[in-house]
Every structure is written in structure tokens, then in C-alpha cells.
VOMITOR-477365 format. One record per residue: residue number from 0; residue in three letters; x, y, z of N, C-alpha, C in turn. Coordinates in steps of 0.1 Angstrom, whole numbers, plus 2048, in hexadecimal, padded with zeros to 3 digits. Layout:
BEGIN
<ropa NUM "ala" <X Y Z> <X Y Z> <X Y Z>>
...
end
This chain:
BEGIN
<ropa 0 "unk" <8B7 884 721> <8BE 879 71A> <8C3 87D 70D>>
<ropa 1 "unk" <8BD 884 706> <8BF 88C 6FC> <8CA 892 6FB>>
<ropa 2 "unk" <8CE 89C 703> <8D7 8A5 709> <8E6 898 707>>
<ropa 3 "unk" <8E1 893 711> <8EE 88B 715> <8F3 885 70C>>
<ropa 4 "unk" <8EE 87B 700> <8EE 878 6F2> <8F6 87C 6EA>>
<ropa 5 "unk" <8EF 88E 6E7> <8F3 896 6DE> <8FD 89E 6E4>>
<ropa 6 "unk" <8FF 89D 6EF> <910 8AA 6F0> <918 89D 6F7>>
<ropa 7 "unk" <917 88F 6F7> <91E 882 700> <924 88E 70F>>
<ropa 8 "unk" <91C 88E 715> <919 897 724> <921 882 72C>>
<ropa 9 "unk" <926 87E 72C> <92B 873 733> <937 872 73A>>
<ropa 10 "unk" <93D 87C 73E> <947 883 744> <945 88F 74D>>
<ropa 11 "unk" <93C 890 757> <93C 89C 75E> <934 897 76D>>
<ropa 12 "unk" <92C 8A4 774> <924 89E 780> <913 8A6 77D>>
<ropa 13 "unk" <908 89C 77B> <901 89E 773> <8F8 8A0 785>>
<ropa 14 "unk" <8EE 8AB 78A> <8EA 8A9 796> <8DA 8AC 792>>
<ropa 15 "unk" <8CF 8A7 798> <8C4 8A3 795> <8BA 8A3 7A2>>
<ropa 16 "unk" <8B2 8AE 7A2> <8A8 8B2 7AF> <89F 8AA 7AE>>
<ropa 17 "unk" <89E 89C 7B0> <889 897 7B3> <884 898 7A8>>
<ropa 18 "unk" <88B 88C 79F> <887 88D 794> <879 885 792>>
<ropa 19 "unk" <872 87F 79D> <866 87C 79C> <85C 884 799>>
<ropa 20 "unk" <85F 88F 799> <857 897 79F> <851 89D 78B>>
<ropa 21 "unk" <855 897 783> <858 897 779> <855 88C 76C>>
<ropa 22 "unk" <852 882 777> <855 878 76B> <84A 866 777>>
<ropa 23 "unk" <845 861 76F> <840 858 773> <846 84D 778>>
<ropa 24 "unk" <845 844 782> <850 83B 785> <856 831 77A>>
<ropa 25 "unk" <850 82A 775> <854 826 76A> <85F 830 75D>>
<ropa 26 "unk" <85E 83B 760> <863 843 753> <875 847 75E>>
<ropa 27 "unk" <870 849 767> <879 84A 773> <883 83F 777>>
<ropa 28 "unk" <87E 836 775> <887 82C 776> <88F 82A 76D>>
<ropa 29 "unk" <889 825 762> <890 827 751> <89B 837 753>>
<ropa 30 "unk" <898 83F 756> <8A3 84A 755> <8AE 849 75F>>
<ropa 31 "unk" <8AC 846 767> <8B8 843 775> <8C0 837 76F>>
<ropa 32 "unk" <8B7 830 76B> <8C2 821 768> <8C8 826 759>>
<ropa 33 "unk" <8C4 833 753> <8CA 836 742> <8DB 83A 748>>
<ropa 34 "unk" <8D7 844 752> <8DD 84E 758> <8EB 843 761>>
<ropa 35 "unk" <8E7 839 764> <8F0 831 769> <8F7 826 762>>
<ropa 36 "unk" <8F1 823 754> <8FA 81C 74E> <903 822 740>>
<ropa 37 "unk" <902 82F 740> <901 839 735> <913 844 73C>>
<ropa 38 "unk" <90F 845 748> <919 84E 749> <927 843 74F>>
<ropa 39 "unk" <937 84C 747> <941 846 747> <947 84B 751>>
<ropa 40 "unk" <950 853 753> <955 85A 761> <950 862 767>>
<ropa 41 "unk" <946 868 765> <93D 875 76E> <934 869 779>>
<ropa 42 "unk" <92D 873 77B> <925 872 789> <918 874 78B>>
<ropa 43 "unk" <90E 86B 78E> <900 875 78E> <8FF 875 799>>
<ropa 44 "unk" <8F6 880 7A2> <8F3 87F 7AD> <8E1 888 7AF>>
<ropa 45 "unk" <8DD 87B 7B5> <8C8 880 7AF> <8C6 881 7C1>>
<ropa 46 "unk" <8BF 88E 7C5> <8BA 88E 7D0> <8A9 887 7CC>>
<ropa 47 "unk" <8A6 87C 7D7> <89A 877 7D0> <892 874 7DA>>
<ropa 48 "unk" <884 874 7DE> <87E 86D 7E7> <876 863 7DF>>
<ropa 49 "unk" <87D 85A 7D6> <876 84C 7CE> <87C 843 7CE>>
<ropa 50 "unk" <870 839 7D3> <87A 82D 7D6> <87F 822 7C5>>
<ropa 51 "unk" <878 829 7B9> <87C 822 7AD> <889 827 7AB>>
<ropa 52 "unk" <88C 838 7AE> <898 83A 7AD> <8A2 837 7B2>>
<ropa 53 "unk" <8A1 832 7BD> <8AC 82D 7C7> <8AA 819 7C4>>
<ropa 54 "unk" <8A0 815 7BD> <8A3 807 7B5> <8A8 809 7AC>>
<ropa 55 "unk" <8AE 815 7A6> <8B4 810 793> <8BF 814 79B>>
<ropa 56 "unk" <8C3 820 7A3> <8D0 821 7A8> <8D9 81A 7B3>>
<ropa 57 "unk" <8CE 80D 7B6> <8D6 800 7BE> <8D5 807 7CE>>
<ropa 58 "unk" <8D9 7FE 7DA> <8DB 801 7E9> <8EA 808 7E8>>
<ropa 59 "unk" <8F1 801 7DE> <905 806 7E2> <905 814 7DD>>
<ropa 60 "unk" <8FC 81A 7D7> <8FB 829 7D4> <8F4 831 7D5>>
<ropa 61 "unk" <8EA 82E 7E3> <8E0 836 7E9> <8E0 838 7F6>>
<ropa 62 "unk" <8E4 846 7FB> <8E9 84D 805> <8DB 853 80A>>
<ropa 63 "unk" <8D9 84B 81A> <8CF 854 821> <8D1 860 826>>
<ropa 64 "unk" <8CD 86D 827> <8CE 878 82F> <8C4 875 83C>>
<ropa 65 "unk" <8CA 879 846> <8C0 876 852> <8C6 884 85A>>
<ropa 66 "unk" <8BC 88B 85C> <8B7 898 863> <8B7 898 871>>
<ropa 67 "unk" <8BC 89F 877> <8B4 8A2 888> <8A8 8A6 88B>>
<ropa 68 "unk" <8A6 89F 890> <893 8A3 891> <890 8B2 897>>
<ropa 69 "unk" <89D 8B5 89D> <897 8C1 8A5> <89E 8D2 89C>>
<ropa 70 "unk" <8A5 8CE 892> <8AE 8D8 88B> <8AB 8DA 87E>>
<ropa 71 "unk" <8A5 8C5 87B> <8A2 8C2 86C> <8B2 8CA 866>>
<ropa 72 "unk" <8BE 8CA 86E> <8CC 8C6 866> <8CD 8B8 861>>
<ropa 73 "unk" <8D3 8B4 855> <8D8 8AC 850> <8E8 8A7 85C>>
<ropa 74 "unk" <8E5 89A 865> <8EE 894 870> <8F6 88F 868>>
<ropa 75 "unk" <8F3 87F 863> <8F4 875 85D> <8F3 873 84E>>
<ropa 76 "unk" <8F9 86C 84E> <8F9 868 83A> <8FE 85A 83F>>
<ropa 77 "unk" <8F8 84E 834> <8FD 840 838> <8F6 83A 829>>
<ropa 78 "unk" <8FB 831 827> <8FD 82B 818> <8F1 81C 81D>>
<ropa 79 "unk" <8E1 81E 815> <8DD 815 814> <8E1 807 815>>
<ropa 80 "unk" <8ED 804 812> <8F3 7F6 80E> <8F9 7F0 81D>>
<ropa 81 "unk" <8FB 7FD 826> <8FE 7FE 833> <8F4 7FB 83C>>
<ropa 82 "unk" <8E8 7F9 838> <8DF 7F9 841> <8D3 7EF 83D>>
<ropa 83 "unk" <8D7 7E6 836> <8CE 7D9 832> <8C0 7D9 839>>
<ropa 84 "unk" <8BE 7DA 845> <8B0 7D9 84A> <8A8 7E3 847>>
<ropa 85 "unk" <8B1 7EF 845> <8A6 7F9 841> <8A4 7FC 832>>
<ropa 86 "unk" <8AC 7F6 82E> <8A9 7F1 81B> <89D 7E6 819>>
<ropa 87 "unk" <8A0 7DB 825> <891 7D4 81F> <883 7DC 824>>
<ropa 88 "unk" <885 7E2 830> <879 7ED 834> <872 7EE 82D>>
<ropa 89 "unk" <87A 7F8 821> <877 801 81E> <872 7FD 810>>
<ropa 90 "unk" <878 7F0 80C> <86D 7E8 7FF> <862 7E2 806>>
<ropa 91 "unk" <863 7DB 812> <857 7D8 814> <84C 7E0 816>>
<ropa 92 "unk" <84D 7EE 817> <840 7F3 818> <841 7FC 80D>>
<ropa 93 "unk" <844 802 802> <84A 803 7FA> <84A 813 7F0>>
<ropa 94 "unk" <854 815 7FF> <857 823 802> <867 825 803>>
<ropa 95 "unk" <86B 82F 7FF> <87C 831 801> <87F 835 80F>>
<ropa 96 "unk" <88C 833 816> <88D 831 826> <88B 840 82B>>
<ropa 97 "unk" <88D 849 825> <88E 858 829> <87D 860 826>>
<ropa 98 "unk" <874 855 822> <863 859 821> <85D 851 82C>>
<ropa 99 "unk" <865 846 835> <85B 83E 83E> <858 846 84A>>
<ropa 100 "unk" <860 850 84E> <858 859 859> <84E 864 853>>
<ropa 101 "unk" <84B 866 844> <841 86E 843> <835 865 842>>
<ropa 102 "unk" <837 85B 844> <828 851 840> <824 84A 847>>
<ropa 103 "unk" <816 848 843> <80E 83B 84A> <80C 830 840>>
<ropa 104 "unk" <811 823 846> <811 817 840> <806 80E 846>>
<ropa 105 "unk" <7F8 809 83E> <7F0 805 842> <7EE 7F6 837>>
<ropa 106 "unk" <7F2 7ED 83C> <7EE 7E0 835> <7DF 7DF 835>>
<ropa 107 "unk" <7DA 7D8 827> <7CB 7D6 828> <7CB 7C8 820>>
<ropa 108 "unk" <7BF 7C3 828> <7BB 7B3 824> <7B6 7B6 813>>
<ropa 109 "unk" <7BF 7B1 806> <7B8 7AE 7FB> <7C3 7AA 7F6>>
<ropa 110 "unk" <7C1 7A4 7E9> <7CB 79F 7D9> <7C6 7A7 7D1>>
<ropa 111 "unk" <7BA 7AE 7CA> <7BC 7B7 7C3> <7C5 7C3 7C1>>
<ropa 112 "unk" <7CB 7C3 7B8> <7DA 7CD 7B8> <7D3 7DC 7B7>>
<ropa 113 "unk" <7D3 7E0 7BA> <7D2 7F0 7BD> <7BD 7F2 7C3>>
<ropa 114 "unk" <7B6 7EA 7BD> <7A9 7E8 7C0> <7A4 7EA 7CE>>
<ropa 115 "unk" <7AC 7E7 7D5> <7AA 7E3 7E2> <7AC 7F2 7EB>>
<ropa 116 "unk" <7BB 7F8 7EA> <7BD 804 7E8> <7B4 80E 7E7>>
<ropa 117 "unk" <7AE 80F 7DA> <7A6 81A 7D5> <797 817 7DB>>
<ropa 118 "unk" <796 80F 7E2> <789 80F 7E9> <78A 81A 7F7>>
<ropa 119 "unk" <799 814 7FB> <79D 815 80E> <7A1 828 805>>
<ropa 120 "unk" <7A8 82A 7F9> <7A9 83C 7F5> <79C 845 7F4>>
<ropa 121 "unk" <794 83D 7F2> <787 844 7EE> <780 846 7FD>>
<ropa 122 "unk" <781 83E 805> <778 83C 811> <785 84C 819>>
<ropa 123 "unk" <78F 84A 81A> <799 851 823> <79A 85F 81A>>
<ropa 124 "unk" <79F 85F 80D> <79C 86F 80B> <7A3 874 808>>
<ropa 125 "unk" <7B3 86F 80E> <7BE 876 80F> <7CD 86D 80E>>
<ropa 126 "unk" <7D6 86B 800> <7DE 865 802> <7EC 869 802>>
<ropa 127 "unk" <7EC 876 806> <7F4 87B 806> <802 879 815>>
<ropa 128 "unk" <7F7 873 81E> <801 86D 82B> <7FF 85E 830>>
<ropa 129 "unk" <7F9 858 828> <7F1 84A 82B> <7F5 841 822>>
<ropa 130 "unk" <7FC 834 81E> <800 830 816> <7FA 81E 816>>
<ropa 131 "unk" <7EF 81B 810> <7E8 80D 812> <7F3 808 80A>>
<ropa 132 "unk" <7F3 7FC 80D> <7FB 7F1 809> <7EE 7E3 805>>
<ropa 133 "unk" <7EF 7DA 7FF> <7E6 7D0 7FC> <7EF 7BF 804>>
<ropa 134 "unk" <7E9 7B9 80F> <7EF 7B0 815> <7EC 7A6 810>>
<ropa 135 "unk" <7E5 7A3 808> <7DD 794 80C> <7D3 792 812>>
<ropa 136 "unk" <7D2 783 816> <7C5 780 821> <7CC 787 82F>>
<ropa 137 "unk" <7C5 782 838> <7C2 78B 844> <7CF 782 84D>>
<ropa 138 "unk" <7D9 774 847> <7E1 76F 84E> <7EE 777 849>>
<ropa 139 "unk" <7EB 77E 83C> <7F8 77F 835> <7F8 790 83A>>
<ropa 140 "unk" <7EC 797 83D> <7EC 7A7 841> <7F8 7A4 852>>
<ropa 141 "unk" <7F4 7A0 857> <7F9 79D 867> <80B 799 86A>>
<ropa 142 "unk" <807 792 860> <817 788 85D> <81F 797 854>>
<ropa 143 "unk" <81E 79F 84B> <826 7A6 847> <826 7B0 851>>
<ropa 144 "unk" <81D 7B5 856> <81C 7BF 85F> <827 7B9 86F>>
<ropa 145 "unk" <823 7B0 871> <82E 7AE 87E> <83A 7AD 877>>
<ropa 146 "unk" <841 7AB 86A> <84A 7AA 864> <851 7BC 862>>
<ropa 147 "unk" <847 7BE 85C> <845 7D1 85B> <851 7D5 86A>>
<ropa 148 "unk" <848 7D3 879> <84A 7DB 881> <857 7D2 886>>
<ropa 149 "unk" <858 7CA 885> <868 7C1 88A> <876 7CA 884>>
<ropa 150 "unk" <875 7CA 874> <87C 7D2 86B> <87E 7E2 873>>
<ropa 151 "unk" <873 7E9 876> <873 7F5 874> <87E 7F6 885>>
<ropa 152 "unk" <875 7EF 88D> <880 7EC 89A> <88A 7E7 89A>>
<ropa 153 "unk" <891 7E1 890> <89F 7DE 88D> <8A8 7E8 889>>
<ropa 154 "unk" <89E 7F2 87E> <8A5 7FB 875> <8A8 80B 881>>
<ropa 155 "unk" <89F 80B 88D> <8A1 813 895> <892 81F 88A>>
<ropa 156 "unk" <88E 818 884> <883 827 882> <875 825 887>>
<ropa 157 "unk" <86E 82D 889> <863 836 88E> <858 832 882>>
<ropa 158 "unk" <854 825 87E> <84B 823 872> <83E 821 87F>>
<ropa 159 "unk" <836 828 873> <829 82E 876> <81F 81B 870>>
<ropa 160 "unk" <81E 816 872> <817 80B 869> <80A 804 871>>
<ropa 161 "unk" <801 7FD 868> <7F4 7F5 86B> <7EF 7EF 863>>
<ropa 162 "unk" <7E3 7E6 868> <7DA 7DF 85C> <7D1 7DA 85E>>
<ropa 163 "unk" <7C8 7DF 852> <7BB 7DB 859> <7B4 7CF 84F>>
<ropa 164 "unk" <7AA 7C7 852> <7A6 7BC 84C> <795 7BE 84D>>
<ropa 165 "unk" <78F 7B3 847> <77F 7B4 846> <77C 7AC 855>>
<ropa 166 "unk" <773 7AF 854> <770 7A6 85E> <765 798 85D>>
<ropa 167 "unk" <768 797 853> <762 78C 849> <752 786 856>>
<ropa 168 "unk" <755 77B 858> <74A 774 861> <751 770 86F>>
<ropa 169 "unk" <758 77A 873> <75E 77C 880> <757 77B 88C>>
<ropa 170 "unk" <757 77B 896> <74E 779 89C> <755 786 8AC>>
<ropa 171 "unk" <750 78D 8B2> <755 794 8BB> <763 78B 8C3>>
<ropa 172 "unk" <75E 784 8C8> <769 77E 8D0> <778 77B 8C6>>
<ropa 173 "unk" <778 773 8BD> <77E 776 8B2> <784 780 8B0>>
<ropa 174 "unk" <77F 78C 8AC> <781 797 8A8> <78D 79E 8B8>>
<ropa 175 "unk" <787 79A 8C3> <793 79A 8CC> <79B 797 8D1>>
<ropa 176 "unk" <79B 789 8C9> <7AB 781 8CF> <7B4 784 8C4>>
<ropa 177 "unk" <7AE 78E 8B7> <7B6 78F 8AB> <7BD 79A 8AE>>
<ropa 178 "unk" <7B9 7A3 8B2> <7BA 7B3 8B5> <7C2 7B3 8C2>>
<ropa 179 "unk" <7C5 7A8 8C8> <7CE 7A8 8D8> <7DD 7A0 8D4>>
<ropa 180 "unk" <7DA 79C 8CA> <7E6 792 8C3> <7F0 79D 8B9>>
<ropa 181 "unk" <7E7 7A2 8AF> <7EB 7A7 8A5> <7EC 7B9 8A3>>
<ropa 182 "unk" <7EF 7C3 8A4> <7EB 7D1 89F> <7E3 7D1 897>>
<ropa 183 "unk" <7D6 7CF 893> <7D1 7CF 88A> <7C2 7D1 88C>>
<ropa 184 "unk" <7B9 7DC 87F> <7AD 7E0 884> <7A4 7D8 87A>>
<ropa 185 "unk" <79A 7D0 885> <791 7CB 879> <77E 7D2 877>>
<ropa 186 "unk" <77D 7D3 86C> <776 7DC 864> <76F 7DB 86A>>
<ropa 187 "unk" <763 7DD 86D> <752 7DB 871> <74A 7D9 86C>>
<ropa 188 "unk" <74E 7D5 85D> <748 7CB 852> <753 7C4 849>>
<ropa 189 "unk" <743 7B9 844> <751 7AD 83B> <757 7AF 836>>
<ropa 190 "unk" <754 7BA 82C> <75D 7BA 820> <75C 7CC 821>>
<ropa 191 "unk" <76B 7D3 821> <76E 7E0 81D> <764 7E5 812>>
<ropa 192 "unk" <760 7E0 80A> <755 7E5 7FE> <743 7E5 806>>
<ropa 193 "unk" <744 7E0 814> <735 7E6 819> <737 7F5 821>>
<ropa 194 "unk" <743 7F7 81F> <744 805 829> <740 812 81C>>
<ropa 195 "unk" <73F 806 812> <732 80F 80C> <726 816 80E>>
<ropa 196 "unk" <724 809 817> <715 808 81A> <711 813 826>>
<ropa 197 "unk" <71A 819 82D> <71C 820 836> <713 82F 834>>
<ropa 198 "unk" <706 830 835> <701 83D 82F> <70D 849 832>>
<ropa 199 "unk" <70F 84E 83F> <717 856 83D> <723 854 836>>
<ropa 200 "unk" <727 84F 833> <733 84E 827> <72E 850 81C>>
<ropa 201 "unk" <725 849 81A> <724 846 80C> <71C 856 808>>
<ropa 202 "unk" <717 85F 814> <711 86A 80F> <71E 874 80C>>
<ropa 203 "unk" <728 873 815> <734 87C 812> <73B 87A 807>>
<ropa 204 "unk" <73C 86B 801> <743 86B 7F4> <738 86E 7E8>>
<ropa 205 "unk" <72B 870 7EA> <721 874 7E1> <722 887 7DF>>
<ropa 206 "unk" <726 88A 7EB> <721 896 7F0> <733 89F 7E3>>
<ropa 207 "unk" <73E 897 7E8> <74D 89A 7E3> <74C 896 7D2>>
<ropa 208 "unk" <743 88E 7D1> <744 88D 7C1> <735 892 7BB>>
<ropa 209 "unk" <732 898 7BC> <724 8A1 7BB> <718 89B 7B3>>
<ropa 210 "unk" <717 892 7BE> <711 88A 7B8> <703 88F 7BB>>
<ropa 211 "unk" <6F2 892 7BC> <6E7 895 7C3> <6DB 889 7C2>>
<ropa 212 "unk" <6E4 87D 7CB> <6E0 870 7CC> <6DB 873 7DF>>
<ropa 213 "unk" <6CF 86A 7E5> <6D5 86A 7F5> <6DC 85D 7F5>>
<ropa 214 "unk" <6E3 857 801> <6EB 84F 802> <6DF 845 800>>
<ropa 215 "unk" <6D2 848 80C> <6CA 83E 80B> <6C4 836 7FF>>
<ropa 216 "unk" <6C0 83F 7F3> <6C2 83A 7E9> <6CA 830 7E3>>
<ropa 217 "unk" <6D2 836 7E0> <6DF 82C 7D8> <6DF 81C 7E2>>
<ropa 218 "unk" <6E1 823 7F0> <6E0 812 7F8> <6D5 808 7F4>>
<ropa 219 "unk" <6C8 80D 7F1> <6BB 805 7EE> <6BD 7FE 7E2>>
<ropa 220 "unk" <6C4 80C 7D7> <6C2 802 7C5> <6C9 7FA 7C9>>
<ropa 221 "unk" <6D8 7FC 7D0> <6E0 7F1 7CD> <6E1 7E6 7D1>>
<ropa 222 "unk" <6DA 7E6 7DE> <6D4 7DF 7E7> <6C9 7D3 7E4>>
<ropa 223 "unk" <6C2 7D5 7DC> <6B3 7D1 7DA> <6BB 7C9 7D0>>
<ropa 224 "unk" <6C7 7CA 7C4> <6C8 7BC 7BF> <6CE 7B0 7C0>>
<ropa 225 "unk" <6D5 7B7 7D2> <6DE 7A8 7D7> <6D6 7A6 7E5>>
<ropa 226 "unk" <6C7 7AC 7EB> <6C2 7A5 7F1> <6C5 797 7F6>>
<ropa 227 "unk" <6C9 78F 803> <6C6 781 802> <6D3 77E 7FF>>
<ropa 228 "unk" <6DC 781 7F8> <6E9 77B 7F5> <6EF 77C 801>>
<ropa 229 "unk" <6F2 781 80A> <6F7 77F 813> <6F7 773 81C>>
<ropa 230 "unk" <6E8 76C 819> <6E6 765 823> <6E8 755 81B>>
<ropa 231 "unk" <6ED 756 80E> <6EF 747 808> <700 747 808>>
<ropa 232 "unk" <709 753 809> <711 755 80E> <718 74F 81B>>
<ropa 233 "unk" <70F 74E 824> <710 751 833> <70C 742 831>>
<ropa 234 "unk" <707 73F 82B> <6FF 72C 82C> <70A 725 828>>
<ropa 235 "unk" <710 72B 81C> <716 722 811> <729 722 81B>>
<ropa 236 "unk" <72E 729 822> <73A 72E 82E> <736 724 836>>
<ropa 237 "unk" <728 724 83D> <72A 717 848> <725 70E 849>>
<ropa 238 "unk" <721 706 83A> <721 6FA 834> <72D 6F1 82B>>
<ropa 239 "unk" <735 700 828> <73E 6FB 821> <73B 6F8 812>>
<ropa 240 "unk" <730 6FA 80D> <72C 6FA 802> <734 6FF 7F6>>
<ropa 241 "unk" <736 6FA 7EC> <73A 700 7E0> <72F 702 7D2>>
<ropa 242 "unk" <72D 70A 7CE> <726 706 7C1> <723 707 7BA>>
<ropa 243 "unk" <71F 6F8 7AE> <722 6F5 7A0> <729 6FE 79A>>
<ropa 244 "unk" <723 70C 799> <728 712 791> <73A 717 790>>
<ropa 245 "unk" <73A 718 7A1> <749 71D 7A2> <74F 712 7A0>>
<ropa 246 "unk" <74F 706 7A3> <758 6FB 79F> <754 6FA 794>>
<ropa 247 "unk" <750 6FA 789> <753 700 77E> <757 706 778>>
<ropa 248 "unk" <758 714 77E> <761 71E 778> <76F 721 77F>>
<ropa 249 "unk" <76C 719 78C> <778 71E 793> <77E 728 79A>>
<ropa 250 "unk" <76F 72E 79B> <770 736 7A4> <774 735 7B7>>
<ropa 251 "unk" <776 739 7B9> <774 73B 7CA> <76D 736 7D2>>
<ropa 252 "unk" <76F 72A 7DC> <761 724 7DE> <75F 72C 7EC>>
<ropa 253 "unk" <751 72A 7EE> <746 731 7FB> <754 734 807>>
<ropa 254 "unk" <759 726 807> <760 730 813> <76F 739 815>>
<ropa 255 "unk" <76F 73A 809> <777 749 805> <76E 753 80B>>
<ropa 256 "unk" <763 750 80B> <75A 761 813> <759 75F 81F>>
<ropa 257 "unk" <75F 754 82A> <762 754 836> <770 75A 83D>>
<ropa 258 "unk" <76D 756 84A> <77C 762 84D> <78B 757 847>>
<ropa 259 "unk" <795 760 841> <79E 75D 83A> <7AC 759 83F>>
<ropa 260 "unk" <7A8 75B 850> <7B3 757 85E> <7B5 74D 857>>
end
């Protein structure tokens, strides 16, 4: 920015490798959109696999390259603006259209913004081909996800996607009229945060962060101070109970911790 400033560089063809690779999305964005309101007759042209860069540089000026699978030649070139379904695709899951065949798109039941995520990153290990997404309750994981695969079959692509939900106080049968309806895997506990409880898990992620705890351990201390809560839980869901306190603060009542169908 500097550069361009100090010698007015606003007249020429300014070309730009993956500039993510570089710069945080936020700082990335801000430079694409400098770079686009800044230059007068020249040209930029950013090879990019980011979908912030191809939001500051608009659909009317984002050219997909699409490859032969068997040559990986560059066939095709076609102008985002050209291909509307695969533009909302590719915000809905929220990836640029030329990264949705390297990925897996996996919807997961929560509203915590990224919290939810770093539970399902920590448990899996590897985010380098797996891309969680945060749905909602378990009506809104299903409903985006059939939405997901309608898109991707319209756009003609090959999207890899799924979603998985808690399986709150599901009941087997349940759990199989959901699973025959919907693409979707439901956990084998309530809540994604007991696959804690999982000794073998919980000894692998002890074992990866060096920790010299046994799993069995840590399950008991942590264990021993919510004793019993489960089962005022499980009372207060099929009573329908609320109480005092949460209707006072406004919290969440009991049967928020029932299934969220």
C-alpha cells in the first residue's frame, strides 16, 4: 500500500499470488477492497483460494478455473456472476467455489460461535480437510444441510457434506426415523462435551498434550462434583419444570436440555 501511495503505481497490471497466505482475513479483505477502490486504469489480478478475497472483489470479477480431473489442465474459466448457485454454495458453507472439492463440510448442532467447533477440532485432530460449520439446533443442522446438497446438485459439484447432532434424550427408535429421513449422524451422547468422558479419548488427548494424568482419573474428579445432576436434569425435561432461579435470570429452561427437534 505503501508502494502504491508513494510512486501513485495506479496505472498499470499489478498481479498477486495467494495473498492469504500472508495476511489474516480481516487484513486481506481490507487490502483487496484498498486495491479495488484505489486503482484508476490498470488492473489487478489475485490468484486466490479465499473466499474474503473474492467478497471484496465482488461475483462480476471472480473467474473460476476448473481443471480436468484426469490432466488437472485448466478446461474452463466462467465468471462467478455466471453461476449464481454456485456463489450461494459456496457462502453457505463458507468456502470459495474452487476449495469445495478439497473439503469436508460437516454441520454441527450448537450457537456457540466457534466453541462448538473447537470441541468437534480437538476430538478429530486434523483441520486441514474437514471444515465444521456451527448449525443451530438439530432442526436448523438438517434444514441447512438438505439445503447444502440441493445447491451443490444444482451447481453440478461433487460436495463432500454432513451433520452431526447430540443425541440429547433420544430414544433408539427416534434416533432411526431421524437417520432414514435426514443424512445425518447422531452422537452416542447428549451433549458433544461428554465424548470427553470417553476414557479412550480422553487418554489420547492427555497422552498428545503431555499431560501424566490417567483418563480414569480426571473422569472421577470431574465427575464426583456433578454427581446426580443428570438425573434432576432428566426430571426437570419430563416434567417440564422450570426453576426459580432460571426464570429469574433467564436462563434456558429444563427443556432446552431435551431433544431440540
Amino acid at each position: 500500500m505503501g508502494q502504491i501511495e508513494r510512486f501513485q503505481l495506479r496505472h498499470g497490471i499489478l498481479l498477486l499470488d495467494e495473498p492469504e497466505l500472508h495476511l489474516n482475513p480481516d487484513l486481506l479483505r481490507n487490502w483487496v477492497a484498498f486495491l479495488r477502490d484505489t486503482i484508476v486504469t490498470g488492473q489487478v489480478w489475485i490468484s486466490t483460494h479465499s473466499l474474503e478475497a473474492v467478497e471484496a472483489a465482488g461475483p462480476d470479477s471472480t473467474f473460476v478455473l476448473e481443471r480436468a480431473p484426469d490432466s488437472r489442465i485448466v478446461e474452463g474459466v466462467s465468471s462467478l456472476a455466471d453461476r449464481p448457485v454456485l456463489s450461494v454454495l459456496s457462502a453457505a458453507v463458507g468456502s470459495p467455489a474452487f476449495s469445495l472439492r478439497k473439503l469436508r463440510f460437516v454441520y454441527i448442532e450448537g450457537d456457540r460461535r466457534g466453541r462448538e467447533k473447537e470441541r468437534f477440532y480437538s476430538l478429530y485432530g486434523d483441520s486441514r480437510f474437514v471444515r465444521f460449520i456451527e448449525g443451530g439446533g438439530c432442526a436448523e443442522v438438517t434444514k441447512k444441510l438438505a439445503t447444502v446438497r440441493e445447491l451443490a446438485e444444482d451447481a453440478d459439484e461433487q460436495l463432500r457434506a454432513g451433520g452431526a447432532i447430540d443425541r440429547d434424550f433420544r430414544t433408539d427408535q427416534q434416533i432411526s426415523e431421524l437417520a432414514s429421513k435426514t443424512p445425518v449422524y447422531v452422537l452416542g451422547c447428549h451433549e458433544i462435551e461428554n465424548m470427553f468422558l470417553h476414557p479412550e479419548a480422553l487418554q489420547r488427548i492427555a497422552e498428545r498434550s503431555g499431560v501424566a494424568w490417567t483418563a480414569i482419573d480426571a473422569i472421577c474428579r470431574t465427575a464426583d462434583r456433578f454427581a446426580g445432576l443428570w438425573i434432576l436434569h432428566r426430571a426437570a425435561t419430563v416434567s417440564g419444570v422450570v426453576s426459580a432461579k432460571q426464570e429469574h435470570s433467564g436462563e434456558p429452561g429444563a427443556s432446552w436440555i431435551g431433544p431440540r427437534s
